[in-house]
mmCIF file of the N, C-alpha and C atoms, coordinates in Angstrom:
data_MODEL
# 
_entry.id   MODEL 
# 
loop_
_atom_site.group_PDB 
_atom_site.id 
_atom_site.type_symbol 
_atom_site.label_atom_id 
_atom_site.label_alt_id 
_atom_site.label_comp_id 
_atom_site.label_asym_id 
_atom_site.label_entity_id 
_atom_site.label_seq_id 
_atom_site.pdbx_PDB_ins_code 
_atom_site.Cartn_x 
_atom_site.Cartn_y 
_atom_site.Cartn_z 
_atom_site.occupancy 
_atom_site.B_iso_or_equiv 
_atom_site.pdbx_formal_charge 
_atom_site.auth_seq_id 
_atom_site.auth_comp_id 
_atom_site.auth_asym_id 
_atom_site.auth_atom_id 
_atom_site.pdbx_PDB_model_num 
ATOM 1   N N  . UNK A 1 1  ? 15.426  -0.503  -13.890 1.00 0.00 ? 1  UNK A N  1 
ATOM 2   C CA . UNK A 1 1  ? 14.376  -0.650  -12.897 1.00 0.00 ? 1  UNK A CA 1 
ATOM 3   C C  . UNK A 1 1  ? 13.016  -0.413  -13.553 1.00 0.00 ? 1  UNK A C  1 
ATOM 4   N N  . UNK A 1 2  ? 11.916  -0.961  -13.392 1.00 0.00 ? 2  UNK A N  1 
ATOM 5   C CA . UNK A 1 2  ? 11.307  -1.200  -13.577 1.00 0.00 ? 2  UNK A CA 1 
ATOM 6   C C  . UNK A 1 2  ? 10.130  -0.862  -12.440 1.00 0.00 ? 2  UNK A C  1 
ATOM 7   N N  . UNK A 1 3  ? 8.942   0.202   -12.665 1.00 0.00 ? 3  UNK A N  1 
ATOM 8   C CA . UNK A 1 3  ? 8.135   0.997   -11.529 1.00 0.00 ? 3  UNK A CA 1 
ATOM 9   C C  . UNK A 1 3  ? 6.357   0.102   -11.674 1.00 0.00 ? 3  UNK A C  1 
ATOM 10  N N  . UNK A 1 4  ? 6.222   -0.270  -10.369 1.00 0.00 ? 4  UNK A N  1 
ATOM 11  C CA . UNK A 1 4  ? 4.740   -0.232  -10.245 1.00 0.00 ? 4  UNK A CA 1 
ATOM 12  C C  . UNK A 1 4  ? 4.336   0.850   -9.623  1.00 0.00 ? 4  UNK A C  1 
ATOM 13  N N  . UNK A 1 5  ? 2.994   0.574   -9.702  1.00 0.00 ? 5  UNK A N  1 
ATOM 14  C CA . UNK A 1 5  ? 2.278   1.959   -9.245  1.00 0.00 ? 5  UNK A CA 1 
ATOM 15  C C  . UNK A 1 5  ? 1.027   1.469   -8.942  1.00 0.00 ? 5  UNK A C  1 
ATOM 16  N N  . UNK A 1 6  ? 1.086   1.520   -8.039  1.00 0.00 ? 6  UNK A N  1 
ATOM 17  C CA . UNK A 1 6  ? -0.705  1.164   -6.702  1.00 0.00 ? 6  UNK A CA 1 
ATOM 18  C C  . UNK A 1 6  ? -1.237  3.046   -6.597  1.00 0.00 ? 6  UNK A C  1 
ATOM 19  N N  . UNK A 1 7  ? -2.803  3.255   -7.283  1.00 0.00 ? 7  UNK A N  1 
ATOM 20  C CA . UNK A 1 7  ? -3.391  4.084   -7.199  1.00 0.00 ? 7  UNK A CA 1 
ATOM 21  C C  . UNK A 1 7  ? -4.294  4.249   -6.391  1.00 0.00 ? 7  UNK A C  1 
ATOM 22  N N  . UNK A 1 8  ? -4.338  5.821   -5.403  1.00 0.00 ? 8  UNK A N  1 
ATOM 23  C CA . UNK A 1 8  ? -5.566  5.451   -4.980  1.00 0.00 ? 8  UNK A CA 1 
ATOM 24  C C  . UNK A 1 8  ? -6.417  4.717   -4.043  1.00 0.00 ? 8  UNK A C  1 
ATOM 25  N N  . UNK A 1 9  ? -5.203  4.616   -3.395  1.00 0.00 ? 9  UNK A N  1 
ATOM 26  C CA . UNK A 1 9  ? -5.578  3.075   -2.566  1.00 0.00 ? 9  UNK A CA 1 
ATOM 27  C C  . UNK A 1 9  ? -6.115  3.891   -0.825  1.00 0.00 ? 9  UNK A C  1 
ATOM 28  N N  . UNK A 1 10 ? -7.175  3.866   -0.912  1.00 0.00 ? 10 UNK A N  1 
ATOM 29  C CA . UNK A 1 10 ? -7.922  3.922   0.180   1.00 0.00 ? 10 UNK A CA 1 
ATOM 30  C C  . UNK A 1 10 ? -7.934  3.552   1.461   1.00 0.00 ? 10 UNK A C  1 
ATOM 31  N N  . UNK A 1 11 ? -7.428  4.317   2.763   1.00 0.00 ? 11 UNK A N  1 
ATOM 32  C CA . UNK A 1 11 ? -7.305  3.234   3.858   1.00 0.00 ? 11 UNK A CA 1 
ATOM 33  C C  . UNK A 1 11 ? -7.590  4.342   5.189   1.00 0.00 ? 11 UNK A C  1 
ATOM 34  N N  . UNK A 1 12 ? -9.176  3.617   5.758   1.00 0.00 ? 12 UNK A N  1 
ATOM 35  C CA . UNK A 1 12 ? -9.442  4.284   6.813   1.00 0.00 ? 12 UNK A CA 1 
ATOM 36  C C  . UNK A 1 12 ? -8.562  4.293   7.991   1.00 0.00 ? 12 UNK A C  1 
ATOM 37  N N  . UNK A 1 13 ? -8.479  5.213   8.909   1.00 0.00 ? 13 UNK A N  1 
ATOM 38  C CA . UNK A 1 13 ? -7.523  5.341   10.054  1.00 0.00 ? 13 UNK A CA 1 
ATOM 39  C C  . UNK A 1 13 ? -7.661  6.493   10.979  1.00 0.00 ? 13 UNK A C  1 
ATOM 40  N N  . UNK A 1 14 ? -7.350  6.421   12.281  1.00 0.00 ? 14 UNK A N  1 
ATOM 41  C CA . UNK A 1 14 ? -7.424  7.339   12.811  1.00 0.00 ? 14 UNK A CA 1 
ATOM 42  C C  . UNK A 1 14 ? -6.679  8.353   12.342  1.00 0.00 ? 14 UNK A C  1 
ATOM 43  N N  . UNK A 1 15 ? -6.898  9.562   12.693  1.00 0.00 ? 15 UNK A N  1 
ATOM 44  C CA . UNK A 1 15 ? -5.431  10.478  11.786  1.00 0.00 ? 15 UNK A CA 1 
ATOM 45  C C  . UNK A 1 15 ? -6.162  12.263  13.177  1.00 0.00 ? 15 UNK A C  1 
ATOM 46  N N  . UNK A 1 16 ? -5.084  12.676  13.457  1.00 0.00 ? 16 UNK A N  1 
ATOM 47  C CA . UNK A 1 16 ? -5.612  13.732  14.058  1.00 0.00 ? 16 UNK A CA 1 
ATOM 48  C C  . UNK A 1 16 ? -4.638  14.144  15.244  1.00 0.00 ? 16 UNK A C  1 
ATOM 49  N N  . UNK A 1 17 ? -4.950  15.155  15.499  1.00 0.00 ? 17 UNK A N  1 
ATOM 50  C CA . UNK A 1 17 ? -4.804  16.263  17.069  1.00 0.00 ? 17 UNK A CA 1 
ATOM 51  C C  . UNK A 1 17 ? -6.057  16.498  17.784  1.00 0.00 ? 17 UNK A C  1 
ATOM 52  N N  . UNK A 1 18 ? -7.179  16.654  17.739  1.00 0.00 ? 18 UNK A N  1 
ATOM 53  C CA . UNK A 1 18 ? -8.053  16.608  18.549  1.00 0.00 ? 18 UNK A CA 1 
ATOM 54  C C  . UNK A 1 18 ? -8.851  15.547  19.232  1.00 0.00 ? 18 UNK A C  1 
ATOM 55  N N  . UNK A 1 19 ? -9.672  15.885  20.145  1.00 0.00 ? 19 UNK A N  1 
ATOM 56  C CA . UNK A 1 19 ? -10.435 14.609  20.305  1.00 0.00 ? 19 UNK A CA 1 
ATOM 57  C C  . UNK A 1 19 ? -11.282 14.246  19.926  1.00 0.00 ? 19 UNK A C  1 
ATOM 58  N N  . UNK A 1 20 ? -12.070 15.123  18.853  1.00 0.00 ? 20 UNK A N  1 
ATOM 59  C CA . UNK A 1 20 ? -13.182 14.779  18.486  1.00 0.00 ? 20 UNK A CA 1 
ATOM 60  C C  . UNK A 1 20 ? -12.554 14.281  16.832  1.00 0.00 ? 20 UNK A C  1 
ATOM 61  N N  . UNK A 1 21 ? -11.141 14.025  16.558  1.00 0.00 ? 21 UNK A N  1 
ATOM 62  C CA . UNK A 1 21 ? -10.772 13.737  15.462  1.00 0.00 ? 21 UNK A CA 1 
ATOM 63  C C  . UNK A 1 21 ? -10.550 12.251  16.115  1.00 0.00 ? 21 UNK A C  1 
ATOM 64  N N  . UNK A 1 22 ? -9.666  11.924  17.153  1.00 0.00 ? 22 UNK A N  1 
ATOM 65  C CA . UNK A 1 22 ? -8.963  10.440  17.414  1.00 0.00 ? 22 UNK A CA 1 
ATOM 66  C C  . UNK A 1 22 ? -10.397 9.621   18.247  1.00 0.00 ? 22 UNK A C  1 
ATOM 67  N N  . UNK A 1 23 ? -11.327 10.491  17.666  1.00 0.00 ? 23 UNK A N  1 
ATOM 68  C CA . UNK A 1 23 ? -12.501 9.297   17.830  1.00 0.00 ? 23 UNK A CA 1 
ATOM 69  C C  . UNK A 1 23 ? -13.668 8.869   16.518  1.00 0.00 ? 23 UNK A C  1 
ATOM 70  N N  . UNK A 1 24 ? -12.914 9.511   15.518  1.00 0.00 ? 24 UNK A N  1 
ATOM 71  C CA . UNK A 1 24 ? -13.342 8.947   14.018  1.00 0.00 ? 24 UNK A CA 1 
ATOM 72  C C  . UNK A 1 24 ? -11.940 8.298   13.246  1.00 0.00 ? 24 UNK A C  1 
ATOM 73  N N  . UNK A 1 25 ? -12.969 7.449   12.236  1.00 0.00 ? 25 UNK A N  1 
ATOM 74  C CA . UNK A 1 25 ? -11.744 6.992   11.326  1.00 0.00 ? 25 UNK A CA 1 
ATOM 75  C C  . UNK A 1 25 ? -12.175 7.872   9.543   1.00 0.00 ? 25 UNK A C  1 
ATOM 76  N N  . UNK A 1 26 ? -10.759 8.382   9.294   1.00 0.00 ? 26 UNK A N  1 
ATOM 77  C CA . UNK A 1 26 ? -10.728 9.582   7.928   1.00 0.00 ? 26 UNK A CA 1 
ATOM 78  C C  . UNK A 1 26 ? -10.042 8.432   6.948   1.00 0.00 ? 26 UNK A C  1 
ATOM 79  N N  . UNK A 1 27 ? -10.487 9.011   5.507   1.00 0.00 ? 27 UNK A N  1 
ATOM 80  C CA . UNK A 1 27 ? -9.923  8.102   4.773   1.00 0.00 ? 27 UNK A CA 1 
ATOM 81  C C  . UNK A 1 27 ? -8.311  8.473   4.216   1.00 0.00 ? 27 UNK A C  1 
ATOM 82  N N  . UNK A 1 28 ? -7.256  8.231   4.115   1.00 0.00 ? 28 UNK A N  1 
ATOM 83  C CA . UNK A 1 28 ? -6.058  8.293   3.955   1.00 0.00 ? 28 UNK A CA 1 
ATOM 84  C C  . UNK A 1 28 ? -6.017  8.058   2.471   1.00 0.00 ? 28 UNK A C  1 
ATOM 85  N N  . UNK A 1 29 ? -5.577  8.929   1.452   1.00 0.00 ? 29 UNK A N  1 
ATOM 86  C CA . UNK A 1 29 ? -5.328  7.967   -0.207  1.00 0.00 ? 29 UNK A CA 1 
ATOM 87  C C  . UNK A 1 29 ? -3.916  8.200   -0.669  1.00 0.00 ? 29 UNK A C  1 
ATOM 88  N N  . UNK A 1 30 ? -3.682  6.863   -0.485  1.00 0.00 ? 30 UNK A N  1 
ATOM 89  C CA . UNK A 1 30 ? -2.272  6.704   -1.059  1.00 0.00 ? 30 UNK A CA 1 
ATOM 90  C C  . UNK A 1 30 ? -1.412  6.626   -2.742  1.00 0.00 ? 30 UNK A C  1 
ATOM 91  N N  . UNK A 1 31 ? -0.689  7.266   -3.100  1.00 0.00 ? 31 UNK A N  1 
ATOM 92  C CA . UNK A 1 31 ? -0.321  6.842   -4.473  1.00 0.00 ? 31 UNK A CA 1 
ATOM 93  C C  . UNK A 1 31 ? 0.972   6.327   -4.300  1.00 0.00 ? 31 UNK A C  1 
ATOM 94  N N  . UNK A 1 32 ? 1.273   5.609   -4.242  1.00 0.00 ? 32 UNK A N  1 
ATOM 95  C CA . UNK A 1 32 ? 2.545   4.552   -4.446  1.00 0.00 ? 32 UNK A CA 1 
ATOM 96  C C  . UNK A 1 32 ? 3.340   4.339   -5.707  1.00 0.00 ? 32 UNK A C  1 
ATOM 97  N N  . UNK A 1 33 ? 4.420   4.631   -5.905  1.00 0.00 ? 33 UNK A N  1 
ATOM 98  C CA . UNK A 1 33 ? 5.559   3.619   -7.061  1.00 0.00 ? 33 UNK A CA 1 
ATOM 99  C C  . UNK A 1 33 ? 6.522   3.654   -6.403  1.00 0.00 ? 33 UNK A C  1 
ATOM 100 N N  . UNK A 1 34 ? 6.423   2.104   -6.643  1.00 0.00 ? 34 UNK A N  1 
ATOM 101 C CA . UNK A 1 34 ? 7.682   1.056   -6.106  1.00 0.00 ? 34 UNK A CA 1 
ATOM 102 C C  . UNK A 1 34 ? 8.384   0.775   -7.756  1.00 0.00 ? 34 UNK A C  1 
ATOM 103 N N  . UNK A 1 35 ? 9.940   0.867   -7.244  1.00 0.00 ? 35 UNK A N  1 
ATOM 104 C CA . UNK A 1 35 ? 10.874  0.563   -7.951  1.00 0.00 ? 35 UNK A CA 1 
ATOM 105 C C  . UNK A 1 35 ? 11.083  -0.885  -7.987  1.00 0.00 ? 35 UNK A C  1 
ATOM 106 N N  . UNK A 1 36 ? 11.169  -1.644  -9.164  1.00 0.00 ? 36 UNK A N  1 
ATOM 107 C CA . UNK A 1 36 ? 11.452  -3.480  -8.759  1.00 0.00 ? 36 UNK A CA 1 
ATOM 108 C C  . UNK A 1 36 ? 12.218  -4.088  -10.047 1.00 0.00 ? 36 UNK A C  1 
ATOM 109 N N  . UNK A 1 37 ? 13.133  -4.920  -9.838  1.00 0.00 ? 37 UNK A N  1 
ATOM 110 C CA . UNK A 1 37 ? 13.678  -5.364  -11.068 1.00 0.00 ? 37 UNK A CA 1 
ATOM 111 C C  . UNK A 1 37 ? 12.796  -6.467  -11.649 1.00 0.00 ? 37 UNK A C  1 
ATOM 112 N N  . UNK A 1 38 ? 12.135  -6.731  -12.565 1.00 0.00 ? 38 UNK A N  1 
ATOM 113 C CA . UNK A 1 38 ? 11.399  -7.720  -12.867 1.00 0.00 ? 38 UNK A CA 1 
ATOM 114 C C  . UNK A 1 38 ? 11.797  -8.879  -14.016 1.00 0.00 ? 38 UNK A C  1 
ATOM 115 N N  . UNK A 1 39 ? 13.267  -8.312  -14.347 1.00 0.00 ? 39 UNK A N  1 
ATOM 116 C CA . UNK A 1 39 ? 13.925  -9.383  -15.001 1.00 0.00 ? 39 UNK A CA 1 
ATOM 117 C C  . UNK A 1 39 ? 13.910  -11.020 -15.125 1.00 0.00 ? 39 UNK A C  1 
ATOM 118 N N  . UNK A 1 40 ? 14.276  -11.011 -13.992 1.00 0.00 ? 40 UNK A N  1 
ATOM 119 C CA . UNK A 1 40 ? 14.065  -13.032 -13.571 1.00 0.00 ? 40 UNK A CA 1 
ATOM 120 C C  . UNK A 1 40 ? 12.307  -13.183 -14.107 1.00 0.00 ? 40 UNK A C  1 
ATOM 121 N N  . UNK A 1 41 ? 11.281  -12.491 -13.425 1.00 0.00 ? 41 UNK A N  1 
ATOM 122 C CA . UNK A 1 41 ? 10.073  -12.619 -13.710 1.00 0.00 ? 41 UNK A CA 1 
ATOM 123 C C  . UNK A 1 41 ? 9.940   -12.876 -15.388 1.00 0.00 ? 41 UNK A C  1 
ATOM 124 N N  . UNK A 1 42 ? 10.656  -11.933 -15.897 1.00 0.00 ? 42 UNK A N  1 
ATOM 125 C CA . UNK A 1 42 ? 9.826   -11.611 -17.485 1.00 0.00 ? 42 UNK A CA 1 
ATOM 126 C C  . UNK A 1 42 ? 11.024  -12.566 -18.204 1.00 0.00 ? 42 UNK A C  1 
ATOM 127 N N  . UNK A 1 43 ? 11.749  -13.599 -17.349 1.00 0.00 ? 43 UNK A N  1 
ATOM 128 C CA . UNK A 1 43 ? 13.043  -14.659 -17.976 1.00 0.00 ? 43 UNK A CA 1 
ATOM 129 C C  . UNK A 1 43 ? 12.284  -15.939 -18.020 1.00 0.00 ? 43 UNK A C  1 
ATOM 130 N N  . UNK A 1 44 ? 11.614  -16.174 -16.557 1.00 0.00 ? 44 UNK A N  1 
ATOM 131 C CA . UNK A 1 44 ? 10.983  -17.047 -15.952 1.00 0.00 ? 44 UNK A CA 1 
ATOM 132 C C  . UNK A 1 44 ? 9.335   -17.522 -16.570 1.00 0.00 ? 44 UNK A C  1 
ATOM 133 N N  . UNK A 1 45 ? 8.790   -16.355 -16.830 1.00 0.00 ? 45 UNK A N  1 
ATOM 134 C CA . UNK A 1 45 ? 7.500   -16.191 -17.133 1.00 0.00 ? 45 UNK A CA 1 
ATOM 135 C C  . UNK A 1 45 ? 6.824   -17.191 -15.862 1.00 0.00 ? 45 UNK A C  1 
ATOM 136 N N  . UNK A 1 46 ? 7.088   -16.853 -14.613 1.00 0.00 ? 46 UNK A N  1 
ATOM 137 C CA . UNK A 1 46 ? 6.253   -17.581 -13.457 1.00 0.00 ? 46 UNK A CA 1 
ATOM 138 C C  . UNK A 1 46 ? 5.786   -16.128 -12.764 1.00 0.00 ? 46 UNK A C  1 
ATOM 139 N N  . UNK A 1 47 ? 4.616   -16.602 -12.055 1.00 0.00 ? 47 UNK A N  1 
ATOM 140 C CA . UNK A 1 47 ? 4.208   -15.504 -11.140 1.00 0.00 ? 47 UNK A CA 1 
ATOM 141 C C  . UNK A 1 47 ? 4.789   -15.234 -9.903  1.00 0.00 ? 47 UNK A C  1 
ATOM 142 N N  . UNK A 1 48 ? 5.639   -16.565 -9.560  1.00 0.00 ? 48 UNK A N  1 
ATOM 143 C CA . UNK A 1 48 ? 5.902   -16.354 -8.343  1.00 0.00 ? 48 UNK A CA 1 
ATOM 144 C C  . UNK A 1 48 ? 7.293   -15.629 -7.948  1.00 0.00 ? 48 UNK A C  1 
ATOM 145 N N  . UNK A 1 49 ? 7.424   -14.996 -9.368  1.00 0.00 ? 49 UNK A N  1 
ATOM 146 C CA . UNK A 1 49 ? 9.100   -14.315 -9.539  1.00 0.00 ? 49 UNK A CA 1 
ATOM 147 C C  . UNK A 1 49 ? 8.358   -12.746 -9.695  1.00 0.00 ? 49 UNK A C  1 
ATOM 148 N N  . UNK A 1 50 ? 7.642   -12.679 -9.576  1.00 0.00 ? 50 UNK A N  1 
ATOM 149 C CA . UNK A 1 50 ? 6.873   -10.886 -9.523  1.00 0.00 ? 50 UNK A CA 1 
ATOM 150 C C  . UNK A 1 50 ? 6.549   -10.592 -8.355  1.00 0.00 ? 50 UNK A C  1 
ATOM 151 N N  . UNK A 1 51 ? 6.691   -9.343  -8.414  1.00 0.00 ? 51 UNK A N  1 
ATOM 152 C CA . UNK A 1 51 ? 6.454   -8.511  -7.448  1.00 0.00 ? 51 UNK A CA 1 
ATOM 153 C C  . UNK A 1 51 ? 4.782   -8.493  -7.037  1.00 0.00 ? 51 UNK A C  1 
ATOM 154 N N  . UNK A 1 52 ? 4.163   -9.059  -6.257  1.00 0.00 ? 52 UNK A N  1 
ATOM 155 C CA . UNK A 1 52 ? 3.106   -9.299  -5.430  1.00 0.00 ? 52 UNK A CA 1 
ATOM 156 C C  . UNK A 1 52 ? 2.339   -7.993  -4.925  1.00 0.00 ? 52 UNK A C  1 
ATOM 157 N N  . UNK A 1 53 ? 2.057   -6.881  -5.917  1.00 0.00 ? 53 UNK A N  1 
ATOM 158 C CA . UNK A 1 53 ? 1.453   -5.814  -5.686  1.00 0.00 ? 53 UNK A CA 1 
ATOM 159 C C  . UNK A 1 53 ? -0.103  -5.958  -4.387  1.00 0.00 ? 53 UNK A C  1 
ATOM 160 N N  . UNK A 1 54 ? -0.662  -6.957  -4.602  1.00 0.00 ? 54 UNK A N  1 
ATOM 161 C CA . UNK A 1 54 ? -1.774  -7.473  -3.596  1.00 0.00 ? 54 UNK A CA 1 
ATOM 162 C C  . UNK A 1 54 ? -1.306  -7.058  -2.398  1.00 0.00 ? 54 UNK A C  1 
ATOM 163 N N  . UNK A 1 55 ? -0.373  -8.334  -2.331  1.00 0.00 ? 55 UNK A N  1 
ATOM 164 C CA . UNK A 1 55 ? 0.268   -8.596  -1.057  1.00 0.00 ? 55 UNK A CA 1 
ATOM 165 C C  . UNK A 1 55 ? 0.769   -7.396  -0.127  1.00 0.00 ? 55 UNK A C  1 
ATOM 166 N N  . UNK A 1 56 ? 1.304   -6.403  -0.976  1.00 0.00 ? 56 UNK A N  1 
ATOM 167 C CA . UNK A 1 56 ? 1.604   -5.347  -0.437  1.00 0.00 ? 56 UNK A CA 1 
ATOM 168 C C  . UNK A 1 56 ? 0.784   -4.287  0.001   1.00 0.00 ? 56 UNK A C  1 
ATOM 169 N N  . UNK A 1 57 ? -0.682  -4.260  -1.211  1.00 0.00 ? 57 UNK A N  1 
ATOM 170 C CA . UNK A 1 57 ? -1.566  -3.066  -0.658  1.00 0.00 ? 57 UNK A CA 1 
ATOM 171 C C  . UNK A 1 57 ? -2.494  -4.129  0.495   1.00 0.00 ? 57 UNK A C  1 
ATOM 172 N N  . UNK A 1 58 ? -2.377  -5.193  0.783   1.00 0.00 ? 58 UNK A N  1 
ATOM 173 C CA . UNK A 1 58 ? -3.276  -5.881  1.911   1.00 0.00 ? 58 UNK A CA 1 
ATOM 174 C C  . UNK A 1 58 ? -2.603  -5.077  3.306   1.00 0.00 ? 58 UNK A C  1 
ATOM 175 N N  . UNK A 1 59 ? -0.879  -5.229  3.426   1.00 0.00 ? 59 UNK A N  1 
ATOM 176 C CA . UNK A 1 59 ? -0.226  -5.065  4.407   1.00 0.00 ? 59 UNK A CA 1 
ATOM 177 C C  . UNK A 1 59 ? -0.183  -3.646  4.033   1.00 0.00 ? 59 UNK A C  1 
ATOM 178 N N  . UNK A 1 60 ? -0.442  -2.477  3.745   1.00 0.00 ? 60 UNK A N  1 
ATOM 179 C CA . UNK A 1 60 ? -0.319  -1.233  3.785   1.00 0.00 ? 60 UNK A CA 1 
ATOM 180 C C  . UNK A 1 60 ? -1.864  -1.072  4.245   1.00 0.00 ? 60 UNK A C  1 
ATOM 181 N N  . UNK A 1 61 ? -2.547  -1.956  3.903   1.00 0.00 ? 61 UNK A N  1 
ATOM 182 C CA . UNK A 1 61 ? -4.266  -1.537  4.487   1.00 0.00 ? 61 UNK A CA 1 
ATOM 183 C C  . UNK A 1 61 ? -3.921  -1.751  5.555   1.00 0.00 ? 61 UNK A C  1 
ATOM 184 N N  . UNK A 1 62 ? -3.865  -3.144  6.613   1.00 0.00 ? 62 UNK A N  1 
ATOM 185 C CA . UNK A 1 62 ? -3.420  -3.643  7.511   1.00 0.00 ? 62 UNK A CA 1 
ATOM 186 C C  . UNK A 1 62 ? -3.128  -2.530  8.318   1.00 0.00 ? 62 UNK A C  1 
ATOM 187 N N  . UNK A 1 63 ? -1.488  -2.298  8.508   1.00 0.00 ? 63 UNK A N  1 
ATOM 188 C CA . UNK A 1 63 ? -0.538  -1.433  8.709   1.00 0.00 ? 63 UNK A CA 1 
ATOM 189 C C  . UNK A 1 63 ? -1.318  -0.181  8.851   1.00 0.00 ? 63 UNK A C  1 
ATOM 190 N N  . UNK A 1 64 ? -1.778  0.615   8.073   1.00 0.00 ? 64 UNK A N  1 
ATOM 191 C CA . UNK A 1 64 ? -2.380  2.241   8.446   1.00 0.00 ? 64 UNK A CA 1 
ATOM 192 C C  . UNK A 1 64 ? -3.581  1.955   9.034   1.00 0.00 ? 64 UNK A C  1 
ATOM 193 N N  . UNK A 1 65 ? -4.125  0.836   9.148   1.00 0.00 ? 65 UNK A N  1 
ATOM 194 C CA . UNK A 1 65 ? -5.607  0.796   9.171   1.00 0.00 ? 65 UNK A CA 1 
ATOM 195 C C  . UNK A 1 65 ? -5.460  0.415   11.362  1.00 0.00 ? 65 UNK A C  1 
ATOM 196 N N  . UNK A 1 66 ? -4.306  -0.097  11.173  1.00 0.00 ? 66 UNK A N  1 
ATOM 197 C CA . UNK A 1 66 ? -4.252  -0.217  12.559  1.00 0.00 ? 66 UNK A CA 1 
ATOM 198 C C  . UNK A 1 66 ? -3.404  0.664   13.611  1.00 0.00 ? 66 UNK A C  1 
ATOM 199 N N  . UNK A 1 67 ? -3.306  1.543   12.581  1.00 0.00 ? 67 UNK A N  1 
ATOM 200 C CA . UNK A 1 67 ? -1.633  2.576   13.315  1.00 0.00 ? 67 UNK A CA 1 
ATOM 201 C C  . UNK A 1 67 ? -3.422  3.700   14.295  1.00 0.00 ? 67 UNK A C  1 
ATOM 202 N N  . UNK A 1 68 ? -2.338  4.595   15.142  1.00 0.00 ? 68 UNK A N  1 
ATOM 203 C CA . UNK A 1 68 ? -3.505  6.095   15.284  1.00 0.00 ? 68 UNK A CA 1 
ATOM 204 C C  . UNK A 1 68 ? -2.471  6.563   15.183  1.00 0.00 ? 68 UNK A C  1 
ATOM 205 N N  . UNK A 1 69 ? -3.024  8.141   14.297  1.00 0.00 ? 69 UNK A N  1 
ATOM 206 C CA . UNK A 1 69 ? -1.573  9.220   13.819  1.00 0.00 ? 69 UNK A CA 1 
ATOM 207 C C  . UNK A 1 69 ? -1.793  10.093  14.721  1.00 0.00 ? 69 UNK A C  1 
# 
């Protein structure tokens, strides 16, 4: 297996117990490693056989950015 690692990754959101908290947005920082086999990729030498790190911190912005904790 083979690990990426998204640093750092910044994502405003509500986050809180009070009310004067679930009426601001705090910044959340995430450190991520994902486990991925990248074999076929590094057989293939195409991009479209890799793991799409973008794609994933778009939908983790997305995702927390629209949740309230």
């Amino acid at each position: 297996m083979d690990i990426i690692y998204i640093k750092s990754l910044s994502i405003e959101t509500v986050v809180g117990l009070y009310d004067w908290e679930r009426k601001i947005k705090q910044n959340i920082i995430f450190d991520i490693e994902m486990a991925t086999d990248i074999r076929r990729a590094a057989a293939s030498d195409d991009i479209k056989d890799t793991t799409n790190y973008k794609s994933i911190s778009k939908r983790l912005i997305q995702f927390v950015g629209d949740s309230r904790y």
